[in-house]
C-alpha positions in Angstrom: 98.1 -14.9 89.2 95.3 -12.3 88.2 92.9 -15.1 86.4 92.5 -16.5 90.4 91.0 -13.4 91.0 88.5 -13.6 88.4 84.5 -13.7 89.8 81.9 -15.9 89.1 79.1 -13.4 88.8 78.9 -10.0 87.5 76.6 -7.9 89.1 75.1 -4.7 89.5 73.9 -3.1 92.7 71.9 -0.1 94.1 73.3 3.3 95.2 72.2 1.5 98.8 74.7 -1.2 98.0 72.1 -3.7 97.7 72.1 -6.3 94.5 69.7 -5.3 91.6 71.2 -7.6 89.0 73.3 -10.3 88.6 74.8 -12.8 85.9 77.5 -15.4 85.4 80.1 -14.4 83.9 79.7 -16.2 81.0 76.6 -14.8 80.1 78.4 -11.4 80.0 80.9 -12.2 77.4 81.0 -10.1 74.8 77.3 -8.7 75.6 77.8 -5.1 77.2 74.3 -4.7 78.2 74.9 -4.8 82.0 76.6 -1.4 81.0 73.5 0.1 79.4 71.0 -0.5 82.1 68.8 2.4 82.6 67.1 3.1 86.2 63.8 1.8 87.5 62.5 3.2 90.5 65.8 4.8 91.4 67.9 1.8 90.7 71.4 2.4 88.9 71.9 3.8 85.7 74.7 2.7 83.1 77.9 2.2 84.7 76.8 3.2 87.8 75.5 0.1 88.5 78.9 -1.7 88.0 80.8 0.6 90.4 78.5 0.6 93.2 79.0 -3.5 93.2 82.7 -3.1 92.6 82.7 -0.4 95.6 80.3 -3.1 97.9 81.8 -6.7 97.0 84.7 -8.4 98.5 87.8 -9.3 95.8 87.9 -12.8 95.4 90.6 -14.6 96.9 94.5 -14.8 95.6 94.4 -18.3 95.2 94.8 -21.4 92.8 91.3 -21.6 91.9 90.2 -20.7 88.6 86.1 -19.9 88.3 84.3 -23.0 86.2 83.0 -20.1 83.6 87.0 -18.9 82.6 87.8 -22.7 82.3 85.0 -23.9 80.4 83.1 -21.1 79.2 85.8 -18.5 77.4 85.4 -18.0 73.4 82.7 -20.8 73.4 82.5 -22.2 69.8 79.2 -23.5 69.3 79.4 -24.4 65.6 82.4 -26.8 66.6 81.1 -27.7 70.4 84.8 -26.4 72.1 85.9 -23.2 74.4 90.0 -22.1 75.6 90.7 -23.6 79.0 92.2 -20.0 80.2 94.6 -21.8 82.9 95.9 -24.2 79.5 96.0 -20.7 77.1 98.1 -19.1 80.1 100.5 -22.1 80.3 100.6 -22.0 76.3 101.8 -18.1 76.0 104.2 -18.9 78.8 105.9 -21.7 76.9 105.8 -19.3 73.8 107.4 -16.9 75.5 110.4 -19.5 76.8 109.6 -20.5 79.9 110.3 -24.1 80.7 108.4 -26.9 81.2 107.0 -28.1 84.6 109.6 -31.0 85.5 112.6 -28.7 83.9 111.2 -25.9 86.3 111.5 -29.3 89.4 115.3 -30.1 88.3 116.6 -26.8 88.4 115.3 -26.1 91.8 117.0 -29.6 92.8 113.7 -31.5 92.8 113.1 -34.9 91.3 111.0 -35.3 88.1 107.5 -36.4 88.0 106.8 -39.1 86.1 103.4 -40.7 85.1 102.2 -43.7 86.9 
């Protein structure tokens, strides 16, 4: 549910609530330098930055959309060319934690089973 929530872009904005920087989200993995910036002709300093665009953005839509960068871009390996599909990972702990698979999930609420064509 919360991963639909995720945003593309992280971003930093002014004490004016205007944008001053923004990245994908990919690009911010594991790099906390968004965190760090120091201000330039009275832009944002540190966090600051971060809460002013947390305080002036919209939250993303509860939906079934998962952001392109949390499907393809999570715990990039480049030495091996792969990344963790976070939707597949979340399906993965669910099964390891006993839930049931998709068409036992459709029988026991009286539905038919899907079947490949």
């Amino acid at each position: 549910m919360g991963h639909s929530l995720i945003p593309t872009f992280m971003s930093v904005y002014t004490n004016n609530f205007d944008p001053f920087r923004q990245q994908f989200l990919n690009e911010t993995f594991s790099d906390p330098s968004m965190t760090y910036i120091e201000s330039v002709n009275g832009g944002p300093s540190r966090m600051q930055g971060l809460a002013y665009a947390l305080s002036a953005l919209e939250s993303s839509k509860f939906d079934s959309i998962l952001e392109d960068v949390v499907r393809n871009s999570l715990f990039v390996n480049t030495a091996r060319d792969t990344s963790f599909d976070l939707a597949s990972l979340s399906i993965q702990r669910g099964r390891d934690h006993g839930l049931p698979s998709y068409n036992e999930f459709r029988k026991f609420c009286g539905l038919s089973e899907v079947r490949p064509c």
